[in-house]
Each structure stands twice: as C-alpha cells, then as structure tokens.
N, C-alpha and C positions, 0 to 999 in steps of 0.2 A: 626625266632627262637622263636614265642611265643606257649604258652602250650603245646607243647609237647619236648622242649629242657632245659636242668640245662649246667650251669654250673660248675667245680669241681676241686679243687686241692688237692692233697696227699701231706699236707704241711713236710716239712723238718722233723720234728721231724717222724713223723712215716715213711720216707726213710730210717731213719740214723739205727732206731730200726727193718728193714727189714721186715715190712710192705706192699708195695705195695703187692704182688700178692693177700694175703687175702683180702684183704680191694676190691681190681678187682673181686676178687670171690663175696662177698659181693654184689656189686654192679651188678656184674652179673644175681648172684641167684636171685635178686629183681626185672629182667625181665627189666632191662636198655641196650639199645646196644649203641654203643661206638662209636660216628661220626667223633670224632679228639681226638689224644691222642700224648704228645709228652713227654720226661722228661729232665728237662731243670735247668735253676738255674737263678733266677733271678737277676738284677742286682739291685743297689741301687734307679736306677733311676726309674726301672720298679715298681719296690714294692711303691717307694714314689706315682707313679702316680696310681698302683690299686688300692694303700688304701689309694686315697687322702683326700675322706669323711673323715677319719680319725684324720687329721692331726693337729686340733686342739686341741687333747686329749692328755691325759696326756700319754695314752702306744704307741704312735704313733712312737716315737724310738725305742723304746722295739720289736715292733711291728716288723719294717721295720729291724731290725738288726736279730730278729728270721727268718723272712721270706726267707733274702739272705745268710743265713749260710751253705747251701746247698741246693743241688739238691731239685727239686718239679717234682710231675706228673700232667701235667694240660688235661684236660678230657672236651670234651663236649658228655654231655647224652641223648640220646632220649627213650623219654617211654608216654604215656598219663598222664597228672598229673605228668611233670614230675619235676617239683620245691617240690609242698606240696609233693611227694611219694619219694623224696631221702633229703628231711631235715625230714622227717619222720623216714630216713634210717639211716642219721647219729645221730642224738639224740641231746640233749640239748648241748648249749658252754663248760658248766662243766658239765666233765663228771662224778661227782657227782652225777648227776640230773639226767644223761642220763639212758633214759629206759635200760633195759637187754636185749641185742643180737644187738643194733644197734652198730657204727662203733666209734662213740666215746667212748660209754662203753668200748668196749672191746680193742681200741689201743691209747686210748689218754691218759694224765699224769696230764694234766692240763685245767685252764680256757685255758692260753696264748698257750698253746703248744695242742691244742686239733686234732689232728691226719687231717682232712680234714674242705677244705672249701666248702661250698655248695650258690651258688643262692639263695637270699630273692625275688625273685620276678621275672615272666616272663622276662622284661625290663630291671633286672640287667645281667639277664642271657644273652642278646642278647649283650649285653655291654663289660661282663666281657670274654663270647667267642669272642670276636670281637679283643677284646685286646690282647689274645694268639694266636688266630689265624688267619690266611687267608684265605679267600673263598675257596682256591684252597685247604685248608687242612681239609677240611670240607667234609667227603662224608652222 
C-alpha cells in the first residue's frame, strides 16, 4: 500500500453534522477510488491504540473521548500521489488556515473536531489501513 494508497476517516463530528456523502463527493471528484469503506464506531480501546503516538500529550483524552462519541467512516484511497493529493484535499488541521474549497474549510468547526483524518506519510497509510481493515476487505 505505498504511493498510491491514503488512508482516511470522516471523524464523528462531520457524521453527526450529516457530512459523509459530500465529503465522498469531494473525494470522489478529486479522482480517488474507494478500495475499503466501512462505517463503524470505535471503541476506547481502538482510538487508545490509533492514536497511541499521541498519548503522551496533553489532548490525548480529549482526543480519544471525541473520537468514540460516535460513528466514523474509515476509507482506504487509491489514486497516484495519493498521501500529498488528499492532504492537499482536506486542508490545514485549523480549519482557519485551510485553503477554500478543500474538506476541512468547508465541514470542520475546529482544530480538535476538524471533519476528516488523512495519512502523513506512505508507511502511516499502510499502518493505519491495516488497522481498519482486513486483506479480505481490501479490493
């Protein structure tokens, strides 16, 4: 799953604010197609273990209590370029910052609550789809 797979979730706050299908459109339109998709709800333990990098910091509860307060869509993407072309997609963490027309501008609310997560890097990406999912759910 290197250079040409991301990994992605449509974290709780933009499910709850009925989000998925534009945010799918979005990622559609940007010429990604869609190898595993499932939507699911994490549990305490799962969130403690995807964002255990984390867990020395200070939002690390904050973090993990946003994460399992509902449903998520988790996504693995394929497209050429496909890490730097869908963190390109969704925009800066605040979406403050975030250019115009990407996915955090237009569905997120916050630093902590900013609408999708996206892959830093080829290697996270084979990691963090590995975590949601099974080869078998992988086409």
């Amino acid at each position: 799953m290197t250079g040409n797979r991301t990994f992605t979730m449509i974290k709780p706050d933009a499910v709850e604010n009925g989000h998925i299908g534009a945010i799918l459109d979005k990622i559609n339109a940007a010429g990604f197609k869609i190898v595993a998709m499932k939507y699911t709800q994490l549990s305490k333990r799962d969130a403690e273990a995807f964002y255990a990098i984390h867990s020395e910091r200070p939002f690390f509860g904050e973090l993990v209590e946003f994460m399992t307060r509902g449903p998520i869509v988790s996504a693995i993407l394929e497209k050429d370029n496909a890490v730097e072309d869908f963190r390109a997609l969704i925009g800066a963490t605040n979406p403050a910052e975030a250019a115009e027309g990407t996915i955090r501008k237009l569905y997120a609310t916050s630093i902590g609550e900013n609408a999708v997560h996206g892959s830093d890097s080829d290697e996270n990406a084979a990691i963090e789809g590995a975590f949601h999912f099974a080869g078998r759910e992988i086409f």
